[in-house]
C-alpha positions in Angstrom: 67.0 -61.1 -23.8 63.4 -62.5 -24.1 62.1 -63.6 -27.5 59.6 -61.0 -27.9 61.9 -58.6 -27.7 64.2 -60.0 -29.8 61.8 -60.2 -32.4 60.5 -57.0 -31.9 64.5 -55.7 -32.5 64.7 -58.4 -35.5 61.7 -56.5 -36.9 63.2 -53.2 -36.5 66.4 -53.9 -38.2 64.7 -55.5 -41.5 62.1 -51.8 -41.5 65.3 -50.0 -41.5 67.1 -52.1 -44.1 64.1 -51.2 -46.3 63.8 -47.7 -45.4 67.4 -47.1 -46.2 68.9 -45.2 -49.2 71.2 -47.3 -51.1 73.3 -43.9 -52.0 73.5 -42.0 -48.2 72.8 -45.3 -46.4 70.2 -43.2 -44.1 66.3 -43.2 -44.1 64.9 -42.3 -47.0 64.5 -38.2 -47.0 61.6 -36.6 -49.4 61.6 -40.2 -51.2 61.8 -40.3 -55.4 59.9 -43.4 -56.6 61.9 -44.5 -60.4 60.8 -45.9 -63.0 62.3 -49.3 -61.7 60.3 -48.8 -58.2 63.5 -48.3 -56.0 63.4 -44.9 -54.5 66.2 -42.2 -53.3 66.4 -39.3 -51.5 65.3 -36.4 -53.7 68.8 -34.6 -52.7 70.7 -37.9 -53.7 68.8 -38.2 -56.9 69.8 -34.8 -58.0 73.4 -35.6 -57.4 73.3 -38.8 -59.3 71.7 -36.6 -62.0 74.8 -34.1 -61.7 77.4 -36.8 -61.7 75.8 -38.4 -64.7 77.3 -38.5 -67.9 76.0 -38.5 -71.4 72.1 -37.2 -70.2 71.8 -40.8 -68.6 71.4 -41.7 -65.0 71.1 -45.5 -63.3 69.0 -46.8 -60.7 72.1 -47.3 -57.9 70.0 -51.0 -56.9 69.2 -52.9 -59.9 71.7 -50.7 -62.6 68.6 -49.8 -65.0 69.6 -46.6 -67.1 67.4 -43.7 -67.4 67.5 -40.9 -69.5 68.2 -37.3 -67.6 64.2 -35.9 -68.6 63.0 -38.9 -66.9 64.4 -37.4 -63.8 61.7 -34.1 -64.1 58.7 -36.7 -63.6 59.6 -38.5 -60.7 56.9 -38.3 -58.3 57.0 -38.0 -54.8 56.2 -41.2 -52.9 54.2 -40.0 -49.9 53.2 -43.5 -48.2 56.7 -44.0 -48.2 57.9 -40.5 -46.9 55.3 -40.8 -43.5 56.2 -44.0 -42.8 60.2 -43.2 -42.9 59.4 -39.6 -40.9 57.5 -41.5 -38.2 60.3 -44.5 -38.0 62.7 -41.8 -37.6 61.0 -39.8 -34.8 60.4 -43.6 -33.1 64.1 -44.5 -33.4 64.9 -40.9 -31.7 62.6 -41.4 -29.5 63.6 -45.1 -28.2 67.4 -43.5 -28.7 66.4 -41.2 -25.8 65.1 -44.2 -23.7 67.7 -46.2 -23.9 70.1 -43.7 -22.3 70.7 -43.6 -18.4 67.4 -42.1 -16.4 68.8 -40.5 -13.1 66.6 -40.3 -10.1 64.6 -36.8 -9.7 64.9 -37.4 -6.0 68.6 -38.2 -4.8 70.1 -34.5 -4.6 73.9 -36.0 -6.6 71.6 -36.7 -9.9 73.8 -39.7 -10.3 71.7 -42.5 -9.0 69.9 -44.5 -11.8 66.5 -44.9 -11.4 65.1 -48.2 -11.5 61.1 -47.0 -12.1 59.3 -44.0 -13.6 55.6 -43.0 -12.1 53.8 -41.8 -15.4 50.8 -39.8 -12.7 54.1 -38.5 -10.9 56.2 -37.7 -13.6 59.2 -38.8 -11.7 62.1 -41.4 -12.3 62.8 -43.1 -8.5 65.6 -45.2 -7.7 65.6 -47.7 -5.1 65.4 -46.1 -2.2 62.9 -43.7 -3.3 60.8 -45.8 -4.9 59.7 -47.6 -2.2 57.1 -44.9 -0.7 55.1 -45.6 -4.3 55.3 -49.7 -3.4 54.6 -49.2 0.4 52.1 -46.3 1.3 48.8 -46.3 0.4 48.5 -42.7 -1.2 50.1 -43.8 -4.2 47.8 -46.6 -5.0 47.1 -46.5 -8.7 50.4 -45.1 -9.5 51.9 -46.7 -12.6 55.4 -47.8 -12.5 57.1 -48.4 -15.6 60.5 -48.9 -17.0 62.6 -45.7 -16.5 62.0 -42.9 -19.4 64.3 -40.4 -20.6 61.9 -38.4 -22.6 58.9 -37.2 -20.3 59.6 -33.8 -21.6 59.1 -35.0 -24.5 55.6 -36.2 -23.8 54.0 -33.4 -22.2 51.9 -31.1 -24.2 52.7 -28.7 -26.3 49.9 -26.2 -25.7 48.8 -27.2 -22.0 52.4 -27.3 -20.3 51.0 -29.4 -17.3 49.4 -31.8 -19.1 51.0 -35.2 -20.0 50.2 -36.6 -24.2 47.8 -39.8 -23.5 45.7 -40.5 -26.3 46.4 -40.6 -30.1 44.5 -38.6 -32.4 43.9 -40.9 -35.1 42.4 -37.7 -37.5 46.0 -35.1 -36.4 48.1 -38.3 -36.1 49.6 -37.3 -33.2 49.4 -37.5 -29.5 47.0 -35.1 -27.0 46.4 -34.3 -23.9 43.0 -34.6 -21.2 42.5 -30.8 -22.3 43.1 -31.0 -26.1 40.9 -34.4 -26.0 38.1 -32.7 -24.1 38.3 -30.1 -26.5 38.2 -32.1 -29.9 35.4 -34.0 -28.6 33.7 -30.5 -28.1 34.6 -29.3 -31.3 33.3 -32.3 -32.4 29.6 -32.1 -30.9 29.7 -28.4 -31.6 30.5 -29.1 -35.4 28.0 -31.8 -35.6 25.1 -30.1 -34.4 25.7 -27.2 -36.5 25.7 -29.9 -39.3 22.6 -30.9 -38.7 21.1 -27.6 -37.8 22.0 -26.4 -41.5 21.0 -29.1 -42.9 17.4 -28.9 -41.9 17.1 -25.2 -42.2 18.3 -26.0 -45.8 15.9 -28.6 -46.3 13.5 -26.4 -44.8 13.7 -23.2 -46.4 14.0 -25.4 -50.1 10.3 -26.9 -49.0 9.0 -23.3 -48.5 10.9 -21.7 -51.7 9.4 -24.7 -53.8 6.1 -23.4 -52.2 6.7 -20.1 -53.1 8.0 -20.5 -56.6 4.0 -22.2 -56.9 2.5 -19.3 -55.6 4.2 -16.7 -57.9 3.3 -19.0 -60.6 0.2 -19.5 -59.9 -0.4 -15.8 -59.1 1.1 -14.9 -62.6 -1.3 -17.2 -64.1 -4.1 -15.9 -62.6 -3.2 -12.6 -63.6 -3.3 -13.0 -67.0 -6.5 -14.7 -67.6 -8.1 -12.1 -65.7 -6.1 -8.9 -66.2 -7.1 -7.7 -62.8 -4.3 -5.1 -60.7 -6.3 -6.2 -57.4 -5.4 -9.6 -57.2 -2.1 -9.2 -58.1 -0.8 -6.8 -55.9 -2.5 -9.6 -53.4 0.1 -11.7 -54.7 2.5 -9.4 -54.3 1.4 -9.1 -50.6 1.5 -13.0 -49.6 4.9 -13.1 -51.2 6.3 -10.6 -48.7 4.5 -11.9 -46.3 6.4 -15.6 -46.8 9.7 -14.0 -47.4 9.6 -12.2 -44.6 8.2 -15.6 -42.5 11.3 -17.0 -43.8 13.5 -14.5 -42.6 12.4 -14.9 -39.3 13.4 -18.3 -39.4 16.8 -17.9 -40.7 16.9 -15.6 -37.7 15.6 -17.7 -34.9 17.8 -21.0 -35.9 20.8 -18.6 -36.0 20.1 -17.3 -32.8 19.3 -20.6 -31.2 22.9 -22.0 -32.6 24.6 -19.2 -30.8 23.2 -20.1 -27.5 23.9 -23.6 -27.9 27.8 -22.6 -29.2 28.1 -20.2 -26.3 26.9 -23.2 -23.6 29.1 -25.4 -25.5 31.9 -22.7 -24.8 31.2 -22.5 -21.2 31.0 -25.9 -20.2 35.0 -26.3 -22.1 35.8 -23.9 -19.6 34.4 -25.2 -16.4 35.8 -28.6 -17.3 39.2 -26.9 -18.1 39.0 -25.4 -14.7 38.0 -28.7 -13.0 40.8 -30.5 -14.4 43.3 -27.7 -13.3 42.2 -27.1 -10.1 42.3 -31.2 -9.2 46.0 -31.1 -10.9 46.9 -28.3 -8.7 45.6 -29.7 -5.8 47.3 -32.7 -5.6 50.9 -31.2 -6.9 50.4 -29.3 -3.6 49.7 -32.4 -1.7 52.9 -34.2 -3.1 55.3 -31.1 -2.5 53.7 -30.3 1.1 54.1 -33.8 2.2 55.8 -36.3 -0.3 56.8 -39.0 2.9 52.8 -38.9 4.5 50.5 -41.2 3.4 47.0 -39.2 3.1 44.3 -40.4 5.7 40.5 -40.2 4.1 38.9 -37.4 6.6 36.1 -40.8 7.5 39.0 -42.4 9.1 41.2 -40.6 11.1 41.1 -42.6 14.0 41.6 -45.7 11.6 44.0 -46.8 9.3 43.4 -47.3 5.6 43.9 -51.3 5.0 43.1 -52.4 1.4 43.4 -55.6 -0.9 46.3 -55.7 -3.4 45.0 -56.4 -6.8 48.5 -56.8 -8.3 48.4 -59.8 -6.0 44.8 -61.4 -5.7 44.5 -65.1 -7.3 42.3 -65.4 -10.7 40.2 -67.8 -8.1 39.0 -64.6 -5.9 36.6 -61.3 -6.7 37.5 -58.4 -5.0 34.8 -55.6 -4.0 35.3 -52.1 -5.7 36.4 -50.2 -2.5 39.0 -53.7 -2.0 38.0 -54.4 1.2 36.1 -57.4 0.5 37.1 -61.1 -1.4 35.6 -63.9 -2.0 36.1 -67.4 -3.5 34.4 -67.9 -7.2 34.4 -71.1 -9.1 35.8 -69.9 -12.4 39.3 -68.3 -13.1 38.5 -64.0 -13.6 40.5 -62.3 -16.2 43.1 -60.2 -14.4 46.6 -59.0 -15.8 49.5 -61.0 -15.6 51.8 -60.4 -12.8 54.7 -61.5 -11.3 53.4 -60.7 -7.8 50.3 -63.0 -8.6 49.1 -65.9 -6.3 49.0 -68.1 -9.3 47.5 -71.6 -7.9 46.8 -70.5 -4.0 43.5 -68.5 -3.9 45.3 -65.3 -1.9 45.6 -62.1 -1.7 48.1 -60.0 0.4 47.0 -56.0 1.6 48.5 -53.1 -0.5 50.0 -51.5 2.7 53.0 -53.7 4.5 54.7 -52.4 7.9 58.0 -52.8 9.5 57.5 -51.5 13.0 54.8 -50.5 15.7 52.1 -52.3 16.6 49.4 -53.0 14.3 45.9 -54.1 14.9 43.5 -55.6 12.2 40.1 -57.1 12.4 38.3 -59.0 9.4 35.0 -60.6 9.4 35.0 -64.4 7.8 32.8 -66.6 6.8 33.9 -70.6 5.4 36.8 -71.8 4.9 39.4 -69.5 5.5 43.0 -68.3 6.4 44.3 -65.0 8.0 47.7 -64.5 7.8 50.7 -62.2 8.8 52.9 -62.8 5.9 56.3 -61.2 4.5 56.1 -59.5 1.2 58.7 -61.5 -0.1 56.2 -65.0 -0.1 56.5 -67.2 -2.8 53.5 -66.4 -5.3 53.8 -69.1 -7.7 53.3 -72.6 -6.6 50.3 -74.2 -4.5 52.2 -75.8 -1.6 55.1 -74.1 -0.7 52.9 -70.3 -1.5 49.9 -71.3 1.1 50.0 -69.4 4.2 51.4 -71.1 7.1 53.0 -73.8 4.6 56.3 -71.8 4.6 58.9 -69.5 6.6 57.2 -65.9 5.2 53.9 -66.5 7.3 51.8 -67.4 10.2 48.5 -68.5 9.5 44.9 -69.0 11.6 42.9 -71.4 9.3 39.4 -72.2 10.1 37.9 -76.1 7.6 34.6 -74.5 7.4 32.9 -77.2 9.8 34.3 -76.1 13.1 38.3 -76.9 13.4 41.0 -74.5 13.7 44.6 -74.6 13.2 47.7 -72.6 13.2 49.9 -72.9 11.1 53.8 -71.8 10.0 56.9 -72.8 8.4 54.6 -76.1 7.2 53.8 -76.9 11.3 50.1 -77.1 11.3 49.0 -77.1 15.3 44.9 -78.1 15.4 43.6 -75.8 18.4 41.0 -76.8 21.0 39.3 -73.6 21.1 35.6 -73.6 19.1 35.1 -70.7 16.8 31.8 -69.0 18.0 32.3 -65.0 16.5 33.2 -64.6 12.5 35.3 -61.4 13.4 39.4 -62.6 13.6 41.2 -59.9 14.9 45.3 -60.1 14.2 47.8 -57.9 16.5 51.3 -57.4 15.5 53.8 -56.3 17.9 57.2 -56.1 16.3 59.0 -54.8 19.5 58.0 -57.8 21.4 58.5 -59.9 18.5 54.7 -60.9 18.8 51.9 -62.7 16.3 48.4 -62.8 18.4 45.1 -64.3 16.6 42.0 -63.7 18.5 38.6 -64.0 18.4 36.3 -60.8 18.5 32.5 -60.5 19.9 30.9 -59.1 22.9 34.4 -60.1 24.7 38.1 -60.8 22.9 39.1 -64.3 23.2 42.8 -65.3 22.0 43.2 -68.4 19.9 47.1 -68.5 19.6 49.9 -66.2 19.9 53.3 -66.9 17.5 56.8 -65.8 19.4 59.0 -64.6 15.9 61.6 -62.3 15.3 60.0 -60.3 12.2 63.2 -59.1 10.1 61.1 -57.8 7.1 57.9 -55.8 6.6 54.4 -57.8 7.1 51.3 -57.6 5.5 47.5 -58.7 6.3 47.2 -62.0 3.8 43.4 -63.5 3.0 43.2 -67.3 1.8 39.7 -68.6 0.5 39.2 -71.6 -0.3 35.2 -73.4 -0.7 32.8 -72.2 -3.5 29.7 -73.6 -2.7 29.7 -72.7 0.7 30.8 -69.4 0.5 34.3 -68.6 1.8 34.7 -64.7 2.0 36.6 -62.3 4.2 36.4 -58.2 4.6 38.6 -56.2 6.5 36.5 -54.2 9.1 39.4 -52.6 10.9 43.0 -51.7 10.7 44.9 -49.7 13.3 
């Protein structure tokens, strides 16, 4: 077991130990703090209470007697009480996870599964899962460990939607939809904030202004004792109140525009987000075993860069196509399929028959490989292309010589590099590795005679800073 797990588990253990009851030996249900501050279970309190004698009671921990009336004033200890519900819907939860996951694929149900695909919502075993490590249309998947409780996690108000974020103000977990809608409750609820606020500042500015007027009206009045001026007065107030009112009127109608836009924008967002869930739940039952082909390139295959493998030494495009060397380490996750000290990176798509045709354009110093996916990612030497029995490597010094290279054989060829573009066949029914070079004419540099017993992949090695070693894939068919 690794020690961060075993902590973890040590942890777990000691919050149960304190979250027990020391009458039921369970966690603590509706917990009584006493006067001693131990707490019980509010139904074992009551029987201690019952099965006391002479109106006294004692604390089952520490022995400290209390009388019976005590008992009446106990208080409810509501920290206490959340954090014992939520360790007991956690231990439930990690109860279910813990029990045998069965592939959703094999028709017997009896297969454990050895991965669960959280965009799926599917637990693969072996055999299945190896469309999600191999074809290109499940790029982006996540695989974790397999999980008994997905029906557990999907929402309880949109059925097709899986819980992803926490609700820090519901404590609990939502949905895209529910998400999308608190943050639109949210906005909505702000701006109406605001809006009363000002029309409340507002109309206070214009009441103080109006009190003034009366004031000053009634005032006048007096000293003069003339009806003329103030039924004047009287005039000017209706005259504000009714300015007023159409105020009131106009910010109440502008706030039920905004709420109404507010309203249909939710629902073209809902809609969105259903009809792109629909669409590819069609995609997966019509054709779970094709990988999808971008309508651009039908007439070429889709060849890109496996980040779960690229060394910390290499940057990676955004459509990852393109890498290139850089002088300090970049801050990708750890993996185990990680070049660790060789700067390469193998393609996301690997092959196992056919013939496969791939052209990338280089610049530097450089390798392009044919390599198995089973290459040794974790030391310098023995994981460099060509330096092993996984791969067969063309590897140009960046001033001119070429070599090629396998099972650590390096063989310096006479030909002179005069095009960047490296095209790389694979024929795995003759048993065939062919390097070429690709301009106005094809010229082949070296051909490698091998029995290929596993699926390859296109590998990229990059090696100078200053001058700039890069490489893009341009082709793949």
């Amino acid at each position: 077991m690794k020690a961060g797990s075993k902590m973890e588990d040590e942890e777990e253990t000691w919050l149960e130990e304190m979250l027990m009851c020391s009458v039921c030996q369970d966690i603590l249900k509706d917990p009584r703090l006493l006067p001693c501050g131990h707490s019980l279970c509010m139904d074992c309190l009551e029987n201690l209470k019952n099965q006391a004698t002479e109106m006294q009671f004692f604390c089952p921990d520490c022995r400290t007697h209390f009388e019976e009336r005590d008992g009446h004033r106990l208080q409810k200890s509501y920290a206490l009480s959340n954090i014992a519900d939520n360790f007991r819907v956690n231990k439930t939860r990690r109860e279910k996870q813990t029990k045998c996951v069965y592939c959703d694929c094999c028709q017997s149900k009896e297969t454990p599964a050895i991965k669960t695909c959280l965009k799926c919502e599917v637990s693969l075993c072996k055999e299945h899962i190896r469309d999600h490590l191999e074809l290109p249309v499940f790029t982006g998947h996540p695989l974790v460990q397999p999980l008994g409780d997905l029906l557990d996690r999907k929402c309880s108000q949109h059925k097709d939607e899986v819980l992803r974020y926490y609700c820090s103000s519901s404590r609990r977990y939502i949905c895209n939809i529910c998400a999308l809608e608190t943050k639109q409750l949210n906005v909505a609820t702000e701006a109406s904030t605001v809006l009363r606020r000002q029309l409340t500042e507002y109309m206070d500015q214009n009441f103080q202004i109006l009190r003034q007027q009366i004031t000053e009206s009634t005032n006048s009045r007096r000293d003069k004792q003339k009806v003329k001026p103030a039924d004047s007065c009287l005039n000017g107030v209706t005259v504000v109140l009714l300015f007023l009112w159409f105020i009131v009127l106009y910010y109440a109608y502008n706030y039920s525009l905004e709420n109404q836009m507010l309203t249909e924008a939710l629902e073209k967002q809902q809609n969105r987000v259903h009809h792109i869930y629909s669409t590819i739940a069609e995609r997966l039952v019509d054709h779970p075993m094709k990988s999808y082909k971008h309508p651009e390139a039908e007439d070429e295959g889709i060849l890109m860069l496996d980040m779960d493998t690229v060394s910390h030494l290499l940057g990676v495009s955004a459509d990852h196509k393109t890498a290139e060397r850089v002088k300090s380490k970049l801050d990708y996750p750890n993996s185990n399929n990680r070049f660790d000290e060789a700067p390469q990176v193998l393609s996301t798509q690997c092959f196992s028959s056919g013939t496969h045709v791939w052209e990338v354009e280089v610049e530097g110093h450089w390798d392009v490989a044919v390599s198995y996916k089973s290459i040794q990612r974790k030391s310098k030497d023995s994981s460099t292309f060509g330096n092993n029995a996984e791969s067969w490597s063309l590897t140009h010094s960046g001033q001119g010589q070429l070599f090629a290279s396998h099972n650590n054989r390096k063989t310096a060829l006479s030909e002179s590099l005069q095009s960047s573009r490296i095209a790389v066949v694979v024929n795995f029914e003759e048993g065939s590795i062919t390097f070429s070079a690709v301009d106005s004419t094809t010229t082949q540099l070296h051909e490698f005679k091998t029995e290929l017993t596993q699926p390859v992949c296109l590998g990229l090695g990059l090696y100078h800073v200053d001058a700039p070693s890069r490489a893009s894939i341009v082709k793949a068919s």
